[in-house]
N, C-alpha and C positions, 0 to 999 in steps of 0.2 A: 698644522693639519689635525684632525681628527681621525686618530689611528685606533683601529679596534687591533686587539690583539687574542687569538684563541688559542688557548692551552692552559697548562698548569702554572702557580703562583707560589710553591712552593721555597721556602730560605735557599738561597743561590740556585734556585732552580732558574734554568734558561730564559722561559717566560719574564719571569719579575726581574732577569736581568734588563732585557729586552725592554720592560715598563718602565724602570729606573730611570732608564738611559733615554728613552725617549722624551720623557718627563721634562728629564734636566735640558735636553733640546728644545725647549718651549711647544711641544705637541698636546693635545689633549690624548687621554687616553681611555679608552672602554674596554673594560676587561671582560671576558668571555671563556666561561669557563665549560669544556666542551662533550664531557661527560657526568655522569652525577654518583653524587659518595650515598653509598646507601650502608653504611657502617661508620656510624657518627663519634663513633667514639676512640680517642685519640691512646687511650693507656695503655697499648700493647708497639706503640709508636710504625716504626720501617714496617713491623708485620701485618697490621691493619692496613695501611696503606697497598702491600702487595695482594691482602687477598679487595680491598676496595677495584683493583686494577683487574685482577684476574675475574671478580663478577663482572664488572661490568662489559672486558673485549669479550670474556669467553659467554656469558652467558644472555647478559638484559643484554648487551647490543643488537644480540642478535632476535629479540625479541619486540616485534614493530610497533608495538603499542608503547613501550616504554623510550623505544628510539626516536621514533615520530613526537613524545611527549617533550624530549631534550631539544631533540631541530627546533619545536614552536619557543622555545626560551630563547634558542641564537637567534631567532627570526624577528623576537621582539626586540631583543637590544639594537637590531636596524631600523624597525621602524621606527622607538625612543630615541636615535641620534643619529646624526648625519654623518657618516664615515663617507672618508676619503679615501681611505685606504686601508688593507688589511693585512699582517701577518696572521700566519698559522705556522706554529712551534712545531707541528708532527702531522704523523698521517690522522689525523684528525678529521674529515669531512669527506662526503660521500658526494658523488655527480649529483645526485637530487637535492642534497644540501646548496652545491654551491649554484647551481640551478636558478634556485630557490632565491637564494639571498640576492644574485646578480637580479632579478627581478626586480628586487625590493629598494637594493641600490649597486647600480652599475660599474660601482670604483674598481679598482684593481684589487687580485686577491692575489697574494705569492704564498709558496710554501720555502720555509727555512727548516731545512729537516736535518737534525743535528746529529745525529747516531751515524753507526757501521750499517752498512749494506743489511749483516743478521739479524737487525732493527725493522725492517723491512711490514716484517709482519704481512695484512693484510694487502698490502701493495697499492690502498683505494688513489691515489695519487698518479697510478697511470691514466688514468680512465676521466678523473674527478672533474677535470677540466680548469686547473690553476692560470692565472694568466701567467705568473713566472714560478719557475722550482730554480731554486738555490739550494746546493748541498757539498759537504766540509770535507767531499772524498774526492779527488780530479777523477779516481776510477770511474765513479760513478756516474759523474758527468761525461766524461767523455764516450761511455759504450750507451746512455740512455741518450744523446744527441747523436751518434752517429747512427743507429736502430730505429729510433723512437722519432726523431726529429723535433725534440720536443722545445722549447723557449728555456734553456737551465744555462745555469752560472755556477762557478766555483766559488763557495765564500766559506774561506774556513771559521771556526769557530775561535775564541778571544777571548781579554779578561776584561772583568770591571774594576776601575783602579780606586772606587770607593768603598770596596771591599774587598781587595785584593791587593795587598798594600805593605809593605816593609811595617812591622813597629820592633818597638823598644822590651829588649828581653831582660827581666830582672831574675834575681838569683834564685829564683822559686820557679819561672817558666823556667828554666835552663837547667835545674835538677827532674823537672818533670815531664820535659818533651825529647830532651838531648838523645842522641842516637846513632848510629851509624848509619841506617837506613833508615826510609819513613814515607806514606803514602796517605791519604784519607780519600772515602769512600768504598763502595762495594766489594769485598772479596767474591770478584768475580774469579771460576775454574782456574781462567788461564792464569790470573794472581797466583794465584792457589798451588798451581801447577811448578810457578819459577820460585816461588819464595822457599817450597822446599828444597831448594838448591842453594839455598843461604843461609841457612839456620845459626850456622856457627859465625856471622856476625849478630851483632844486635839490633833489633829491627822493631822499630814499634808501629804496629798498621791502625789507624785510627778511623771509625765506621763503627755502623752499626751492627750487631752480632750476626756470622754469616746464616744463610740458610739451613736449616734443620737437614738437609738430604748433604749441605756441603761440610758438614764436622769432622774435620781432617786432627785427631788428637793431638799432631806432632808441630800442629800450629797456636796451639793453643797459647803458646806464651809469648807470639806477638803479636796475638788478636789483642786491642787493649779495650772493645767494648766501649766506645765513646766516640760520639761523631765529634767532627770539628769544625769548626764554620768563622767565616768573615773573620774576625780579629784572631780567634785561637787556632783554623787553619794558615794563619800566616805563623804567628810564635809555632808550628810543630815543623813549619817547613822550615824557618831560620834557625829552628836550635838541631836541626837532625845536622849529619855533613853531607845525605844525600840523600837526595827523593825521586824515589822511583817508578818512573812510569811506563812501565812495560804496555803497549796496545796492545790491544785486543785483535785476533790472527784476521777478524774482516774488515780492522782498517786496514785497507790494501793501498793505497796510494793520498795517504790524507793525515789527520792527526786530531788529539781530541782536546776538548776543555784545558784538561790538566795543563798542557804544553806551554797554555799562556798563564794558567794564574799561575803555576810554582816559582818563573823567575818572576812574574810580579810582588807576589811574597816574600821573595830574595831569599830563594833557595836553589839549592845545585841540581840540578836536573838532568837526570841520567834518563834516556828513553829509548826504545825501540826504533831502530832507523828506519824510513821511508824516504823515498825520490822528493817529497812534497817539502819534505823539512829543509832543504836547499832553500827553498823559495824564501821561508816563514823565519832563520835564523841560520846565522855563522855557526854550522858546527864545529864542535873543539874550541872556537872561541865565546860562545854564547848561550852553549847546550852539548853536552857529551851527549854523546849516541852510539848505541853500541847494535852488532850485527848476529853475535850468538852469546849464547852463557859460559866461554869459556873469556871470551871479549869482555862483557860485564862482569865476570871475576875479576880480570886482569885492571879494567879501569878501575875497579871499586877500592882494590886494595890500593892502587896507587892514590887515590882520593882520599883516601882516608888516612893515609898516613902522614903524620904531620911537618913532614919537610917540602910535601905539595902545597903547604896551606895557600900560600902566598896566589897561587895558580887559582885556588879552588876557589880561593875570594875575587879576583880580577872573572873568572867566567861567572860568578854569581853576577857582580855588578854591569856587566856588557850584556848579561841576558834580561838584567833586571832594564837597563834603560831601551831596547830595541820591544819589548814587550806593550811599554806603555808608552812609548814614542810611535809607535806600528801597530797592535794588536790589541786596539782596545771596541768595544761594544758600538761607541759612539763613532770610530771610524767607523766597521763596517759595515753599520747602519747607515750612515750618508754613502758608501758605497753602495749599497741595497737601492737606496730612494732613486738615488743620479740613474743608475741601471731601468727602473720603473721607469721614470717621470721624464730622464734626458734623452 
């Protein structure tokens, strides 16, 4: 098929997971990218990027001449090709938008809206008129289908196992990632919040440097200022002895990215419990989950002390293989299409 895809394309961003994977499925794909960067220049990295996010929801979207100027680009990529079908990565399009395109061409349009509820933002997805909404929370499926009545599906979110992937740690990645704890991406608050509750193990959080308003001093020595990605976020998750993925307070009944690439990376994955994570993996045999911070003490010391090891490596390996045997991109993407098309 000819799949248009709208969103961001960004290194292990959701999007360009989404293209990969379709790719390798024999799909064509058009990529659609569904707002415009009007800060071109790349050398302040994460921070150009967030204030490129914040002009453009807070200010040009809301400004009709430059919004109206973005719709006519999505509008021509339909009339330049024949799509069959569409994902949309986020709240990304407006009723006049999809309106607009169903005119142009009538195929089915879904949204895969991968965030917490406090993602929500603008909420244009009630209204927009998607023919399916798929999203990674059961919460949120279940109160917008029994309110709303709307066409939604559960599909949690996955890894890609072409860059998400076990390698080979030499004695140089092993003095330079090894750890007791370890995490990469965002020093989000709630991060923020639990890590000063560990200090006194070793922790190394790998991301980009946090927000200017979030300079907490007393974290400074396990901020390490370095993102990590594809081959070197797997060497931080295998050389730490545990990665920790605390959710976020408004995933309320679901789970996020991390859940799947860290045993894909073949790392030990300690996370925040929810009702969902039954479904997604064998707790205690496939993923520790812990219920408060005195629980997560209690597991972590036990984890890391080396008469568990034997343990710690039997749940790396059984989370690593139900990951990419169950949760990968390309399953639930043929899950998605069967849902559409069957």
């Amino acid at each position: 098929m000819n799949i248009a895809i709208i969103g961001k394309f960004y290194t292990e961003g959701f999007g360009l997971h989404i293209e990969e994977t379709l790719s390798d499925m024999g799909h064509t794909i058009v990529r659609i990218d569904p707002e415009m960067e009007f800060l071109q220049y790349n050398f302040l990295g994460k921070r150009i990027k967030n204030i490129n996010k914040t002009l453009y929801q807070q200010v040009f979207h809301k400004i009709p001449a430059i919004r109206n100027f973005k719709s006519k680009d999505i509008y021509n990529s339909y009339k330049a090709n024949k799509i069959d079908f569409t994902i949309v990565t986020h709240d990304f399009l407006t009723k006049q938008e999809i309106d607009t395109i169903k005119k142009i061409n009538p195929s089915p349009i879904v949204l895969w809206f991968p965030d917490a509820i406090s993602n929500f933002q603008k909420s244009m997805f009630f209204v927009a008129g998607y023919d399916y909404l798929f999203f990674v929370d059961k919460y949120i499926v279940e109160v917008l289908k029994s309110e709303f009545n709307f066409n939604i599906h559960y599909l949690p979110q996955c890894c890609n196992p072409k860059k998400h992937n076990r390698v080979v740690l030499n004695e140089q990645d092993i003095n330079f990632y090894s750890c007791d704890i370890t995490n990469a991406g965002n020093l989000y608050p709630s991060r923020s919040a639990l890590y000063k509750h560990l200090l006194n193990y070793n922790i190394k959080m790998w991301g980009a440097p946090p927000s200017i308003w979030l300079k907490l001093p007393e974290l400074d020595k396990i901020i390490m200022n370095k993102s990590v990605h594809n081959q070197e976020k797997s060497k931080a998750f295998m050389a730490a002895k545990i990665v920790l993925n605390n959710l976020h307070p408004a995933v309320i009944n679901g789970v996020n990215k991390r859940t799947f690439e860290i045993p894909a990376c073949g790392g030990l994955q300690f996370t925040s419990y929810r009702a969902a994570l039954n479904e997604l993996f064998e707790v205690g045999k496939e993923v520790v989950a812990y219920k408060d911070l005195e629980d997560l003490k209690n597991k972590i010391d036990y984890f890391i002390n080396p008469q568990n090891e034997a343990e710690r490596l039997q749940i790396i390996e059984a989370g690593y293989k139900r990951a990419i045997t169950e949760h990968t991109y390309e399953q639930r993407l043929n899950q998605l299409l069967d849902t559409v098309f069957n």
